[in-house]
Structures are given as structure tokens and as C-alpha cells.
C-alpha positions as CSV (number, residue, x, y, z in Angstrom):
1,X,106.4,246.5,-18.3
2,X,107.2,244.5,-15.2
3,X,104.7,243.9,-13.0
4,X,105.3,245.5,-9.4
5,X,106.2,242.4,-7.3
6,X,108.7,241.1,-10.1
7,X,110.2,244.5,-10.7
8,X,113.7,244.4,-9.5
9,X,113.8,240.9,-10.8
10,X,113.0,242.1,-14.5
11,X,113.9,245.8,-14.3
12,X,117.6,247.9,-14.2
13,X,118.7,250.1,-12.3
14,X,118.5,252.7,-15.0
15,X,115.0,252.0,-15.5
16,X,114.0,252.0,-12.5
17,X,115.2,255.3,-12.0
18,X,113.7,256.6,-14.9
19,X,110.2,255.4,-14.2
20,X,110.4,256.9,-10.9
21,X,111.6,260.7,-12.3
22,X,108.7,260.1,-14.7
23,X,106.3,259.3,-12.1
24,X,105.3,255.9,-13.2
25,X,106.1,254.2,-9.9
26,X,106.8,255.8,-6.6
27,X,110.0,255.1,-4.4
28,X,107.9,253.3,-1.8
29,X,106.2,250.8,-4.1
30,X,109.9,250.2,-5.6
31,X,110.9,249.3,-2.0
32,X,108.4,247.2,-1.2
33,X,108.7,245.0,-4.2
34,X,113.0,244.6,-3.1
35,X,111.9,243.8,0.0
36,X,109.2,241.5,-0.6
37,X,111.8,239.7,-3.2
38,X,114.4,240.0,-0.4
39,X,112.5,238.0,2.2
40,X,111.1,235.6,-0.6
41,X,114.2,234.5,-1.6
42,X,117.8,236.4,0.0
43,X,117.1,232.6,2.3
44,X,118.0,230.5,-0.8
45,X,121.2,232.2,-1.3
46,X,122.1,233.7,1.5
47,X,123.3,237.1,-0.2
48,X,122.2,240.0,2.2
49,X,123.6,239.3,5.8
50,X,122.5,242.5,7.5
51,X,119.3,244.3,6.4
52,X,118.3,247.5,7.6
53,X,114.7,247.1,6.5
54,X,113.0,249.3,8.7
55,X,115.2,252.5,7.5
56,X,115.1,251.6,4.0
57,X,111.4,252.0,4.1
58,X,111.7,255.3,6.1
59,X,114.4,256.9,3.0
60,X,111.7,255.4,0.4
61,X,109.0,257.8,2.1
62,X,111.2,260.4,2.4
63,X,112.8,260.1,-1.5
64,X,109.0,260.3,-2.6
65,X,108.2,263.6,-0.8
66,X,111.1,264.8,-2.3
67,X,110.0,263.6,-5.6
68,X,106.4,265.1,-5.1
69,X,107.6,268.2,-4.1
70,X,109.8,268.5,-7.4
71,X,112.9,268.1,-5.5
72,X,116.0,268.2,-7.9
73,X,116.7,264.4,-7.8
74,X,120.2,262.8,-8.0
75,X,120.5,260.0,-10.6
76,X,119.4,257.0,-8.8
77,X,116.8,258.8,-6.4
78,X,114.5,255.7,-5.6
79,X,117.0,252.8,-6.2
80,X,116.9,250.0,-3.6
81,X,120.9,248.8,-3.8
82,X,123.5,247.0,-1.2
83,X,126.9,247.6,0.3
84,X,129.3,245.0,1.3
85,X,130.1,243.7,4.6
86,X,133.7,244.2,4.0
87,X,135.8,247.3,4.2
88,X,132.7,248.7,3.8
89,X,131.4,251.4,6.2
90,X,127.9,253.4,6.6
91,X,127.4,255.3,10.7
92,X,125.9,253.1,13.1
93,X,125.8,249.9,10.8
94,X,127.5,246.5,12.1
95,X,130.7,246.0,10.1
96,X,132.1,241.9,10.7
97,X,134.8,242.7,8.0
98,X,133.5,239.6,6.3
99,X,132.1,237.2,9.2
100,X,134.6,237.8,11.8
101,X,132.2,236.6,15.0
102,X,134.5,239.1,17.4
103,X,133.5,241.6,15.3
104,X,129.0,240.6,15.1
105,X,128.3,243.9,17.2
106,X,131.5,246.7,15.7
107,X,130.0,249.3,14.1
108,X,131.9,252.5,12.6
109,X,131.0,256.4,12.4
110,X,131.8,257.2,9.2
111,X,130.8,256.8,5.4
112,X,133.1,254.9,2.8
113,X,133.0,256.6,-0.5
114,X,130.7,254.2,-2.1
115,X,127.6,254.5,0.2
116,X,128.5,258.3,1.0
117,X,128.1,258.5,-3.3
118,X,125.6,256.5,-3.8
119,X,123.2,257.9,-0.9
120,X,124.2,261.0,-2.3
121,X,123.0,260.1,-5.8
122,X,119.7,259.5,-4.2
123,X,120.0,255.3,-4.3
124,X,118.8,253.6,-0.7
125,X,121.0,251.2,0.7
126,X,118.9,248.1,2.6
127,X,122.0,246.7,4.0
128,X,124.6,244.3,3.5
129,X,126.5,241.3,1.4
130,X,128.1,238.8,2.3
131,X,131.7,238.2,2.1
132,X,134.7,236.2,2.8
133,X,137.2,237.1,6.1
134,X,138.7,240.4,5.4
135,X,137.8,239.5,1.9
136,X,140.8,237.4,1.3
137,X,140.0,234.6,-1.4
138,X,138.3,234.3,-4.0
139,X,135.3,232.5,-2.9
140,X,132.5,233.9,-0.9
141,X,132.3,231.8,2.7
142,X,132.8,232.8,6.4
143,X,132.2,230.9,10.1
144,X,129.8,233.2,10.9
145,X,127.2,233.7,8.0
146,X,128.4,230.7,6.2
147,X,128.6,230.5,1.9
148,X,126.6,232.4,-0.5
149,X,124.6,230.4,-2.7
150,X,125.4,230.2,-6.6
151,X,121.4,231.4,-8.0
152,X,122.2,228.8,-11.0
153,X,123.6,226.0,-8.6
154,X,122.5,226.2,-5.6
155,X,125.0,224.0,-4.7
156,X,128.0,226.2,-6.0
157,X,129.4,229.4,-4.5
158,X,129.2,232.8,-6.1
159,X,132.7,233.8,-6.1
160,X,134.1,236.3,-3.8
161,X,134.5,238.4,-2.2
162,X,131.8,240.3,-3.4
163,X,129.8,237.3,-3.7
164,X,126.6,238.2,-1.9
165,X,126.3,241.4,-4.3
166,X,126.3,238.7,-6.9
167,X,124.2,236.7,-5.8
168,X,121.8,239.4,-4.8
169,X,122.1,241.0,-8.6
170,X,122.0,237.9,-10.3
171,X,119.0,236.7,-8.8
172,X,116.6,240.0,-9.2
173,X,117.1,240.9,-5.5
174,X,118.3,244.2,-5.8
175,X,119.8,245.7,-9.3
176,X,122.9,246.9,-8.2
177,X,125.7,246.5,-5.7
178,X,128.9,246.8,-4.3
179,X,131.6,245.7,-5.5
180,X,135.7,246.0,-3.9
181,X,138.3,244.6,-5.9
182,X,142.1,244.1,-4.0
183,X,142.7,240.8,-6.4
184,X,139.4,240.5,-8.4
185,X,136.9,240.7,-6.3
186,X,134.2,242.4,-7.8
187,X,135.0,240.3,-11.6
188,X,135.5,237.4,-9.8
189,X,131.8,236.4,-8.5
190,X,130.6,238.6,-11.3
191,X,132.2,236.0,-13.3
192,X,130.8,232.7,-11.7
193,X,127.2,234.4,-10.8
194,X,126.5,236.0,-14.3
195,X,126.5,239.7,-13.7
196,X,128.8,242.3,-14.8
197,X,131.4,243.7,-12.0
198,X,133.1,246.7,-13.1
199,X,136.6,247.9,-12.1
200,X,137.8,251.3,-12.3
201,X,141.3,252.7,-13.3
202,X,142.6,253.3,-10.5
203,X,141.8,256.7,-8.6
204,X,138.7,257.2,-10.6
205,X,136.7,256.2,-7.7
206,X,138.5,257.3,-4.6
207,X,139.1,255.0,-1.7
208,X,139.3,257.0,1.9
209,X,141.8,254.5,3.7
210,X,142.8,255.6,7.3
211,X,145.0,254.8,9.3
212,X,147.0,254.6,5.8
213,X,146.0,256.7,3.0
214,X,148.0,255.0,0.9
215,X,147.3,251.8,1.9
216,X,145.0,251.2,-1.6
217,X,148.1,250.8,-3.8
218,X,150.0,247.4,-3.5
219,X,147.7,245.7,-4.5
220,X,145.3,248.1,-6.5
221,X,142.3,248.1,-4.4
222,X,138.7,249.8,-6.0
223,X,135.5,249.8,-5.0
224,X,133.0,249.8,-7.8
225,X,129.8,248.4,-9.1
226,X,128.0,245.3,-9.8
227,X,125.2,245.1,-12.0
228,X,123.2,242.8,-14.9
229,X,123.8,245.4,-17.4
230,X,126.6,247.6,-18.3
231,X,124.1,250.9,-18.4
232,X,123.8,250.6,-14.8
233,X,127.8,250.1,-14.0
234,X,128.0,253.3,-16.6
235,X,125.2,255.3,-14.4
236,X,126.9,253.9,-11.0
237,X,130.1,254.6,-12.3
238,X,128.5,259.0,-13.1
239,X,127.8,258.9,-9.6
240,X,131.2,257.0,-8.4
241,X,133.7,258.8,-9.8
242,X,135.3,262.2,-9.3
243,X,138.2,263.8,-7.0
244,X,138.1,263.5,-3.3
245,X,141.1,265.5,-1.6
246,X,141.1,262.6,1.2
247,X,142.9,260.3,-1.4
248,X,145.9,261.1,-2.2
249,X,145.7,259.2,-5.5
250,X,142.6,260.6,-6.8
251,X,141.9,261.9,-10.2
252,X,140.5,264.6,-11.3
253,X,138.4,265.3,-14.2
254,X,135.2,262.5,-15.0
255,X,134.6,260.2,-18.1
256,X,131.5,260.1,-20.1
257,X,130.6,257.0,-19.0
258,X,127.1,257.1,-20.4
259,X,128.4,258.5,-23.6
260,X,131.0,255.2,-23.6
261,X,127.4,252.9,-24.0
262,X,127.1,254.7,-27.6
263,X,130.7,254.6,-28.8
264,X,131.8,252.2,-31.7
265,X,134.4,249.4,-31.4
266,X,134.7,249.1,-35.1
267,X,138.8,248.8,-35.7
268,X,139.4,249.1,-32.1
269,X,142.1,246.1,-31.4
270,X,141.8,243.1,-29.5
271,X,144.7,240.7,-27.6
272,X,143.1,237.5,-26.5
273,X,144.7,235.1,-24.3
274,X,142.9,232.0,-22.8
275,X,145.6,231.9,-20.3
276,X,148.4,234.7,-20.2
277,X,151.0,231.5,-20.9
278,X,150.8,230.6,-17.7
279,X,147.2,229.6,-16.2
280,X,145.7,226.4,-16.7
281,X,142.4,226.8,-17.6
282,X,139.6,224.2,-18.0
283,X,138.1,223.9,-21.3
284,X,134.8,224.1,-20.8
285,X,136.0,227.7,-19.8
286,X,137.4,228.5,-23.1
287,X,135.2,226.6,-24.6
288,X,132.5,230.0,-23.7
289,X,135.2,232.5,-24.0
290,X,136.5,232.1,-27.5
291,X,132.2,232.3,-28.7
292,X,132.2,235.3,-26.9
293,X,135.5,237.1,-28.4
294,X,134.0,236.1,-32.0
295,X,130.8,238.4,-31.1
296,X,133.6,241.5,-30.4
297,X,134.3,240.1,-34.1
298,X,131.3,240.8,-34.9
299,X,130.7,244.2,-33.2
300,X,133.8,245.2,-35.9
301,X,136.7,244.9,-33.2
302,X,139.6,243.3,-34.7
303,X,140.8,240.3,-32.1
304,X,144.3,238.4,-32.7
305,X,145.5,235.7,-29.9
306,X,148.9,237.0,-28.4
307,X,151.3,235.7,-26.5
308,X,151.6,237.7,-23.3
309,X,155.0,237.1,-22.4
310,X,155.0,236.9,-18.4
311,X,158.1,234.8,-17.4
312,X,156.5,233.6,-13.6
313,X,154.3,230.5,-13.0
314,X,151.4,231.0,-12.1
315,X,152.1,230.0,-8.2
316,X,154.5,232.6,-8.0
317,X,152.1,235.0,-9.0
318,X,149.3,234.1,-6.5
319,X,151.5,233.8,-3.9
320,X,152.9,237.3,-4.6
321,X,149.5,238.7,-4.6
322,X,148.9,236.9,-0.5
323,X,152.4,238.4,0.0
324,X,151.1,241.8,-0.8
325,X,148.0,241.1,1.2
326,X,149.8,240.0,4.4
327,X,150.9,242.9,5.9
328,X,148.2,244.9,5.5
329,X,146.0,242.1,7.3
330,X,148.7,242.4,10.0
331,X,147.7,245.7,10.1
332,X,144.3,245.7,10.4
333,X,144.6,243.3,13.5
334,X,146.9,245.4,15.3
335,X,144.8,248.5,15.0
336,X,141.9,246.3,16.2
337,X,144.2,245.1,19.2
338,X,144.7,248.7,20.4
339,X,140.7,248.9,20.4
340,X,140.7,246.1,22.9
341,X,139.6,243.8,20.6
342,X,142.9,241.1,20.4
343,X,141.8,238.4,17.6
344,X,145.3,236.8,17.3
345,X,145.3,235.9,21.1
346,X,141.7,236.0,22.2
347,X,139.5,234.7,18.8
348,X,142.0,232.5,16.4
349,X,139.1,230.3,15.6
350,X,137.2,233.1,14.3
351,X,139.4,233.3,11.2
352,X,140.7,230.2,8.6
353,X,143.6,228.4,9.2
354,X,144.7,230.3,5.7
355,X,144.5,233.4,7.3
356,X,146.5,232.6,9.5
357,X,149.4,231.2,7.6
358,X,149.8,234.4,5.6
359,X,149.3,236.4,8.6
360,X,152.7,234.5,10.2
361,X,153.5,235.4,6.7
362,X,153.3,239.4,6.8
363,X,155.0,239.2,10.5
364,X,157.9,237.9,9.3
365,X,158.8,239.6,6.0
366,X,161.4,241.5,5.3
367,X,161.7,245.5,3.3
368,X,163.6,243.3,1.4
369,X,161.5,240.8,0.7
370,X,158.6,243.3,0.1
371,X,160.9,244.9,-3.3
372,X,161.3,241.6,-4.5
373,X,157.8,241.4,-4.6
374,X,157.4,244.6,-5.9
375,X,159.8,243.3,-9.0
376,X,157.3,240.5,-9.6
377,X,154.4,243.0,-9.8
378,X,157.0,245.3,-11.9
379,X,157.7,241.9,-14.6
380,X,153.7,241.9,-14.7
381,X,153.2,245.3,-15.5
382,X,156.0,245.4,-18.5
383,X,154.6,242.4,-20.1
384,X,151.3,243.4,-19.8
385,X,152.3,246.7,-21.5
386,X,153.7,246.1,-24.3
387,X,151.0,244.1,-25.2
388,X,148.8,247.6,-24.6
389,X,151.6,249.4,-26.8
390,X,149.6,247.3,-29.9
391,X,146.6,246.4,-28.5
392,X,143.5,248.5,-26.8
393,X,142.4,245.8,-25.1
394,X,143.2,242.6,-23.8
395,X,140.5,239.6,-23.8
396,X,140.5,236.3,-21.4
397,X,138.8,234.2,-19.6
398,X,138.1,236.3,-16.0
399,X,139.1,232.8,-14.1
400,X,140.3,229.3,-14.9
401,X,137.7,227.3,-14.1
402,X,134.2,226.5,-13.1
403,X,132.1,227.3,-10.0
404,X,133.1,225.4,-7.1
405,X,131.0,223.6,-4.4
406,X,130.2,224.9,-1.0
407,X,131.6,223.8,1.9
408,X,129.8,223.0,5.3
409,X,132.4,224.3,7.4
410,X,132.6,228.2,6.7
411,X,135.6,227.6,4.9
412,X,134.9,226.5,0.5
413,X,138.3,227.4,-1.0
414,X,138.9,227.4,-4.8
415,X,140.0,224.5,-6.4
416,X,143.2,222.8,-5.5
417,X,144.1,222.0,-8.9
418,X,142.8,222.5,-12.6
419,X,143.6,220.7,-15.4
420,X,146.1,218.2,-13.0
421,X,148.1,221.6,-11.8
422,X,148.0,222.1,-8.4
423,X,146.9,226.0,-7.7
424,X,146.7,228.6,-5.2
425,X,143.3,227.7,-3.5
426,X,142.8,231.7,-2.4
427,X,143.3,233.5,-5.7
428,X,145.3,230.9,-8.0
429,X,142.8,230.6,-10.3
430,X,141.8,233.9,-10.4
431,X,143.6,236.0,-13.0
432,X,142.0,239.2,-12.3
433,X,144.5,239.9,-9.5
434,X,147.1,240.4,-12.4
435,X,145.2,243.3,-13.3
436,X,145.5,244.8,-9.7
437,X,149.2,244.2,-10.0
438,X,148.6,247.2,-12.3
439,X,146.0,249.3,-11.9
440,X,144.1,248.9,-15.3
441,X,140.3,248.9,-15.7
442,X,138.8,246.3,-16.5
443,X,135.5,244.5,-16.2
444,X,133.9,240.7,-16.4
445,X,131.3,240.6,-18.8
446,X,128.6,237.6,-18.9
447,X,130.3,235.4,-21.4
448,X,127.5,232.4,-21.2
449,X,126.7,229.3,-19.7
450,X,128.9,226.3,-20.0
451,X,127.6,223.0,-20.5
452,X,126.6,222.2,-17.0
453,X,124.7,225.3,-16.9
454,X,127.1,227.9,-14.7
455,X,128.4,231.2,-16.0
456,X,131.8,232.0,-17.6
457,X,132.9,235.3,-17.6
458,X,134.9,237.0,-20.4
459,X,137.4,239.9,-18.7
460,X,138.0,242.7,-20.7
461,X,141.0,245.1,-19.7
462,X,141.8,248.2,-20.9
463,X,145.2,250.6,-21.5
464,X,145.3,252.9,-18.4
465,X,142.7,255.6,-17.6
466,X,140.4,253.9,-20.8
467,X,137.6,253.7,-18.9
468,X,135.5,255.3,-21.8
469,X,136.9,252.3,-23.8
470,X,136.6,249.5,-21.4
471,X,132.9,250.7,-20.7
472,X,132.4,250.5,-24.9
473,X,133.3,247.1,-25.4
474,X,131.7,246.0,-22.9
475,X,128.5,247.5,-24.4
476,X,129.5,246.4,-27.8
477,X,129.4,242.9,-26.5
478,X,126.2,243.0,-24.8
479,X,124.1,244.8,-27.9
480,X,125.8,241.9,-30.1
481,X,125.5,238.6,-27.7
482,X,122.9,240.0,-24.9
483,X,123.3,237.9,-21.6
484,X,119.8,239.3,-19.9
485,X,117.9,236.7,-21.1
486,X,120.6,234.0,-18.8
487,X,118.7,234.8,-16.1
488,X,115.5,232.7,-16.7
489,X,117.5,230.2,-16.0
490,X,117.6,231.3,-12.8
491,X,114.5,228.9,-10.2
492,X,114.2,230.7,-6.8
């Protein structure tokens, strides 16, 4: 057994919890061994922008009267975990929407589902992770926190935009954290930090978006978890799911995600892609990808490489993706402009000079233009189907290339071209945002190290509302090629 001061660098979430409904260790002493690895080493990486310390120690004191008392206990009673600093919202907490510096002191009143579920569930939240500008890229920078820290490089990002729960995860700070996904963004820094993000179908976990209900739906937007196994995303996901009347696309009825740990893949089939015909991808990426797809071999899947079919480059996807994201950014600025806060006129240098290209972007499209978009998203979705008419799941690399360095100026952007393509630096080399074209589940699984030493992720997809089969293979891979032992690697 860990010893105390290493525990949520050696431990799960599950365990943890476990231990602590068993009595083994108290609630208190599993807070103080997070915090003391917080302040030891959240420096190096620069994953937890905002800590609530002080009330995290308070709920620990308060979860372990409730245990001694023989409280009934929710299912992560105890559990020291982290929300985003996103669209991410807990009362009286400073929201930045990413690092916005007009935005260092705004604070909301209400609960997003995540932390109202998970504090529910009995888990502790000690505060925030960073995250890019209204999480819009795929790398994990901002001008007001700066980059998070790869915990392998520390010279590389972590992916965004959930790359401060990454970071935090993958190096032992805390066992589990948020994710949100609107292009990839929990499989993406899951992907180049080592851990394993998990996206829902969509619905499963509900997403309480005001002024616009429906503003979760083009693109798919989730909020899920991000973990170093897949038993915790499957205990997360027990808590996370379930109807809430406030979404309007909500489903109802749960999966046995626990019970999905168990299941066999054996004949399940498998369509691998190292590029979906239209991604360039460096090798040293497929090089870790097509070892990992022979261990789902080897779990009994049966895996055949397909041709996807999609017709678009892969510029016109990405850019169709920012297109999507545009107005909704729009939006979000206007509805801070009538709270007196005006960041187009008063605070452009807050926000990238990206930002604001695809801002003058979603001013000036057109209904038009936005169903023309939708028949992009619509070509995706087909292709992508009848691959799932044969298939149960499809298997690629979760992203094109390699970690990336961090910039000095609060602004690292992905690559601007792999293998001598030129790409989208936001998302282009991201293709987990093809999967929020659709609404699919999906997760990035710990594939293995390439030769330089930096994680590759292996996406896994799954047919709509397969959750319970996403969450299996996922498993299947981990009993048959375990990742844990990766994170030795990892010097703090």
C-alpha cells in the first residue's frame, strides 16, 4: 500500500474511495497528502490555477464526521478532485473563462453539472485547472496564467483545453478531473499528458447552458472525466450521468458503467484508421498506435484498417469546426458587454490575436453560411456511419503529432504543419473534433511513449449511445497493455 504522502501519486480514485468507506484512511489524511503534493509540485507544471485550500480542508473534516457517524456515503465521499477554469462554475469561485485578465475577479452563483455531481457524490473539489481562452485550441496556454507544463517534458504543453486536469492527473496531483470537450478537449491533453479523458454520448451527462439551452449542440460539447485509469472514468461517469430536466437534450435511463470494466471484447469489431484519409500524421505517432491496436488483437477484438471515406481536406474540416465556434464566442462577449464588462472595446489584448480573427469571423457570417457548415458536419457524420454500420468501433491515433513546445508569450499554438502540410494551428491536428461533429463517445486511451519519451494516445470511438462498449475496450486495452506503470517516468 502507498505510503500517506505519495498516495494520490500511487493510488485511484476508486481506491481511495474504497479505503476511506473501509476506514483505512480518513478523508482528512487523504487531503493533506493532495495538498502537500499540490504545493510540492502543482509549481513545476503549473496545473491548478486557483486553489481553494482552506475549504477543501474544512469538507475533509466535515466528510469524516459523516463517515464516523455511519453517514450513507456517495461514491467518492473523501476524493480530493479539480474543476476547470473554463465554462466551469462552482458559487463564489473566480471563473477567468480560461485566463481572461478582465475576467481575474468574476465569480458566478451557481453549480455546473459536473461539480454540483461530483460534490454530490461526496468528492471535494480543491479548485481549479488551467485552460486556454474560452477554451478555444487545442493547446493549454493563456496571458494571464501562462502554459501548463507537459509532467514528461517539461518543456512541452499538455494539450488543451483541459490541460491543467492533465497535468494535475498525470503527475499524481489529484486522481481525477474535469474534463469539457467542444472539439477534443478532454482526449486531447489526455492524449499528449498520458491519462485517459473520457467523452460521453451526448446527453449522458447533461450540460445546463443559459442564456441558450441549446447552445451544447453544434459542436457536441460534454463535460466528463479525466483520470489514469478507466475504473475511475467508469465510477465518475456512475456519478456523472443521468437526466436533468434543465437540458433539453438529456437522456434518460444510466449505463452500467462499472459493469462495462468486466465485459468481453472477444469478436467485437474494430476500424482502424491512422488518418481518416485525410490527416497527416507523423510517424512516430503511428508508430505507438498500430502496437496498441495489436493488444485489442490480443484482448480477441477483431481490427481491419478501413478507409473512411470523408471527401474534405483536412483544412476544411478545422476551419469548419472555428466556424461553429465563432458565434457562440460572439455570444459570450456580448452577454459579458451587457454586464458592463466590454472586452472587444475595453480589453483586446486580453485575448489572442486568433481569437480575434474568428470572432470578426462569427460577426460576419451568414444563416447561410451557417447550413453550409452544417452540410460539412452532415458529410462527416455519413461517412463516419457507415463505417459504424460494420464496425463497433473505430480506432486512430487521438492527434497527428507529437507534443509541442511552450511558448513564452501566453500564446503556444499547435504546430503549423506536420509531415510538410500546413495545418490548422487551433485544432488542425486534432481529430477528435470529428467526433464532436457527431456526437459519438469516445475516449483517448494511453497508447505509450514514443521514442523521445512523450505519450501518444489511441482514440477509441464508439456507435452512438455505446457507452457500455466504449468503456469495455477501453478496459480491454488496459488489462492487456497496462499504461500505469508510464508514470515512473514521470521526475517532479
Amino acid at each position: 500500500m502507498a505510503k500517506l504522502e505519495d498516495l494520490t501519486k500511487t493510488e485511484s480514485a476508486s481506491s481511495i474511495a474504497a479505503r476511506i468507506r473501509r476506514r483505512e484512511i480518513s478523508p482528512v489524511e487523504v487531503m493533506d497528502a493532495a495538498i502537500a503534493r499540490i504545493e510540492a509540485h502543482n509549481g513545476k507544471i503549473n496545473a491548478l490555477i486557483i486553489l481553494h485550500l482552506d475549504q477543501a480542508r474544512d469538507a475533509a473534516k466535515k466528510a469524516e464526521a459523516a463517515l464516523m457517524r455511519g453517514d450513507e456515503l456517495g461514491a467518492l465521499h473523501g476524493v480530493p478532485v479539480a474543476m476547470k477554469d473554463c465554462f466551469d462554475f462552482k458559487p463564489g469561485w473566480v471563473c477567468t473563462f480560461g485566463g481572461v485578465k478582465a475576467l481575474k475577479n468574476w465569480t458566478a452563483d451557481f453549480h455546473c453539472v459536473w461539480a454540483e455531481r461530483m460534490e454530490k457524490a461526496g468528492a471535494i473539489i480543491v479548485g481549479k485547472t488551467n485552460s486556454p481562452i474560452f477554451g478555444f485550441r487545442g493547446t493549454c496556454d493563456n496571458y494571464l496564467f501562462g502554459p501548463s507544463k507537459n509532467p514528461f517534458n517539461l518543456a512541452k504543453n499538455t494539450g488543451g483545453s483541459s490541460g491543467g486536469s492533465a497535468a494535475a492527473v498525470a503527475a499524481g496531483l489529484l486522481p481525477l478531473c474535469e474534463g469539457t470537450d467542444g472539439g477534443g478537449s478532454t482526449r486531447i491533453p489526455s492524449s499528449w499528458s498520458g491519462t485517459y479523458g473520457y467523452k460521453a454520448s451526448f446527453g449522458r451527462v447533461p450540460l445546463v447552458s443559459r442564456p441558450d439551452a441549446f447552445g451544447a449542440m453544434t459542436p457536441f460539447i460534454f463535460e466528463g472525466p479525466i483520470t489514469r485509469t478507466v475504473e475511475d472514468s467508469a465510477l465518475a461517469m456512475s456519478v456523472l450521468q443521468g437526466y436533468d430536466a434543465r437540458d433539453p437534450f438529456a437522456l434518460e435511463g444510466s449505463v452500467d458503467f462499472m459493469g462495462a470494466l468486466r465485459a468481453s471484447i472477444k469478436g467485437r469489431r474494430i476500424a482502424y484508421t491512422r488518418d481518416y484519409g485525410v490527416f497527416p500524421v507523423d510517424k512516430r505517432v503511428t508508430a505507438v498506435t498500430d502496437k496498441a491496436v495489436e493488444a485489442l488483437r490480443d484482448a480477441g477484438a477483431i481490427v481491419e484498417e478501413v478507409s473512411i471515406g470523408i471527401k474534405r481536406s483536412h483544412t476544411e474540416l478545422s476551419d469548419a469546426w472555428c466556424r461553429f465556434c465563432a458565434p457562440k464566442q460572439v455570444a459570450v462577449l456580448e452577454d459579458f458587454k451587457r454586464q458592463g464588462i466590454d472586452i472587444r472595446r475595453d480589453h483586446h489584448d486580453d485575448m489572442p490575436p486568433e481569437f480575434w480573427f474568428w470572432d470578426e469571423a462569427g460577426l460576419k457570417m451568414s444563416a447561410v453560411d451557417w447550413i453550409q457548415n452544417q452540410a460539412i458536419r452532415s458529410e462527416v457524420y455519413d461517412a463516419l456511419r457507415l463505417v459504424f454500420d460494420k464496425f463497433d468501433f473505430i480506432a486512430a491515433p487521438t492527434l497527428s503529432c507529437l507534443a509541442v513546445d511552450n511558448a513564452k508569450d501566453g500564446n503556444t499554438l499547435g504546430p503549423a504543419e506536420v509531415n510538410g502540410e500546413k495545418i490548422n494551428r487551433l485544432i488542425g491536428w486534432c481529430m477528435t473534433f470529428l467526433i464532436n461533429f457527431n456526437g459519438h463517445p469516445a475516449a483517448s486511451c494511453p497508447a505509450g511513449l514514443a521514442e523521445n519519451g512523450l505519450p501518444v494516445g489511441l482514440q477509441i470511438a464508439g456507435r452512438r449511445y455505446d457507452d457500455f462498449g466504449v468503456i469495455a475496450a477501453s478496459a480491454a486495452l488496459e488489462r492487456v497493455r497496462p499504461w500505469m506503470g508510464t508514470y515512473k517516468d514521470i521526475k517532479l
